[in-house]
N, C-alpha and C positions, 0 to 999 in steps of 0.2 A: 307330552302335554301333562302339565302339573296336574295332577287328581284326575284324571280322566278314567282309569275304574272306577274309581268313586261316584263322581258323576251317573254312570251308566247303572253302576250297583243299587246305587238310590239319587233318583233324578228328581227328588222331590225338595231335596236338600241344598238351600242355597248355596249358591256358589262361594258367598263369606264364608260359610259353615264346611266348605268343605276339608282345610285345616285340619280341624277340629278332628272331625270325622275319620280324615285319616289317620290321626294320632290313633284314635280307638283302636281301626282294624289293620292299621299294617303288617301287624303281625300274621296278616289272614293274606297279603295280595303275593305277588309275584315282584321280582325284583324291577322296578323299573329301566327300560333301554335307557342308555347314557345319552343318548342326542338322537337324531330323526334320523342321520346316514343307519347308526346301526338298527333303529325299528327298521328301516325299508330293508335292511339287509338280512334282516331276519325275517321278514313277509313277505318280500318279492316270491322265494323260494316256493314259499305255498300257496300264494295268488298263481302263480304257473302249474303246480300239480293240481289245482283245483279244476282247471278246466279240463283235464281228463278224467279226476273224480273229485268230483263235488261234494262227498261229505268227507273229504279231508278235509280238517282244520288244524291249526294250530296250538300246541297243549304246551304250555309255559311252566315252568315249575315252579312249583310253591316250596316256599319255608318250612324247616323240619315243625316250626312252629305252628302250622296251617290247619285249620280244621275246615275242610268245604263244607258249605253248608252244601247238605241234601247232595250227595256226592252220588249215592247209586243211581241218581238221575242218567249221568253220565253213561251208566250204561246201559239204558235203555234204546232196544233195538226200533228206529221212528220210521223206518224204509215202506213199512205198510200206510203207515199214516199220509205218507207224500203222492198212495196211488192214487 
């Protein structure tokens, strides 16, 4: 789906604008899948380990280029939170 991080990244941002938008941060997203076969073929894999552990997700790689914003989020431990 054309711009779909984006979208989710900033949902407030019209869908004209989002173009735009991507010019700015692509240097920030992850490579986009070439067609839908290989997104499903790359998330089937972890929609199936997911139902024996649930906080596995999917970690995509970023561009040498990539600055995450607020990265040490990521490692924060949320397992309390969910009791």
């Amino acid at each position: 789906m054309n711009y779909h991080v984006e979208h989710h990244m900033f949902p407030m941002v019209p869908y004209h604008a989002l173009p735009r938008l991507h010019e700015l941060i692509k240097h920030d997203l992850p490579v986009a899948n070439p067609s839908m076969w290989h997104a499903y073929r790359e998330v089937w894999p972890v929609l199936l380990r997911q139902l024996k552990y649930e906080d596995f997700y999917l970690k995509r790689k970023l561009p040498p280029t990539a600055r995450p914003y607020r990265g040490e989020f990521h490692q924060v431990d949320m397992s309390a939170a969910a009791e």
